[in-house]
N, C-alpha and C positions, 0 to 999 in steps of 0.2 A: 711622608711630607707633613701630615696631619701632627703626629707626634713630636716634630719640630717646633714645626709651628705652637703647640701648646705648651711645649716646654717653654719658649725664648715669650708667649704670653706672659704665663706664670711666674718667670723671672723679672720680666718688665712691672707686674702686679707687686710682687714682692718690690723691688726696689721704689716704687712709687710710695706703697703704704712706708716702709721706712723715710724715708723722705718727707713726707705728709707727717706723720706721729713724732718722726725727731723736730721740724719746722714748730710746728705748733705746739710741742711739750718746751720748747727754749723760749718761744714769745710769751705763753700766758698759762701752761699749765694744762689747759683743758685738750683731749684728742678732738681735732678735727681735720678731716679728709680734703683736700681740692678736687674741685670739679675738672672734669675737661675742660672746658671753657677758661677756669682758673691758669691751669697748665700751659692752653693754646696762646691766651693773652701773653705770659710769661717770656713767651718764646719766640713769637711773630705778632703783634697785637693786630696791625694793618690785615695781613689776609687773615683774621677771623671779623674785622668790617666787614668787611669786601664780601665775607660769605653768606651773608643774609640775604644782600640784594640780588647778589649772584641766582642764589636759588630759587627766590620766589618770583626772579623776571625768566630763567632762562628752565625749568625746570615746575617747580608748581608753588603756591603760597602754603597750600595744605600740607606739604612736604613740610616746611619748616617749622610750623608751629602747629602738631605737639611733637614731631616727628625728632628734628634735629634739635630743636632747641633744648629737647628734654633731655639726650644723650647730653647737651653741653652742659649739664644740668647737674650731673651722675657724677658721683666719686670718680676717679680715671680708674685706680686700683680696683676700682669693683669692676669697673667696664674690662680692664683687665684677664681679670678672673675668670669674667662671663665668655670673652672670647677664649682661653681657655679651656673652660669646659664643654665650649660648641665643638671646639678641634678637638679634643679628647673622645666626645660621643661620636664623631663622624669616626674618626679611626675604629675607632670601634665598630662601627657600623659597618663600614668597608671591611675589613677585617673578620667579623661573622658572613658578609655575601660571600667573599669569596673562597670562604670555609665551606661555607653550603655547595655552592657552586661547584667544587671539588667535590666533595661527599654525591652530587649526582651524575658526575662524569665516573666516578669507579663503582 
């Protein structure tokens, strides 16, 4: 499941950064990335209002700022990437336990 999930990450990363570097090489030239935030707006702008007050009445203030706000903050393609490389080291991880775990059952 881990390896799925990284792959259709890595894919999602990839197509963002394309997306992001062709966008921005056709308006002015210079590579620049969108944020989540940038992305979110794009897509639904209301439920990313909605998501500030949501969090810091129903959940905590200290949550969103540096918490959330700083992910909405981030490249997406990098955010991408990072989730990614978390599924990739769990598999991995899972993957060695239950190598081990075999090697002390024989």
């Amino acid at each position: 499941m881990f390896r799925a999930l990284s792959m259709v990450f890595f894919a999602l990363g990839l197509i963002v950064l394309a997306v992001d570097l062709y966008s921005s090489m056709t308006v002015d030239g210079t590579p620049k990335l969108a944020a989540l935030g940038d992305w979110w707006a794009a897509i639904h702008r209301d439920s990313l209002l909605l998501l500030q007050p949501a969090v810091e009445r129903h959940i905590s203030p200290v949550l969103w700022d540096p918490g959330i706000q700083t992910l909405l903050e981030w490249p997406l393609a990098v955010e991408f990437g990072l989730l990614a490389a978390i599924c990739w080291f769990l598999r991995r991880r899972k993957r060695s336990r239950r190598h081990d775990n075999l090697k002390k059952v024989r």
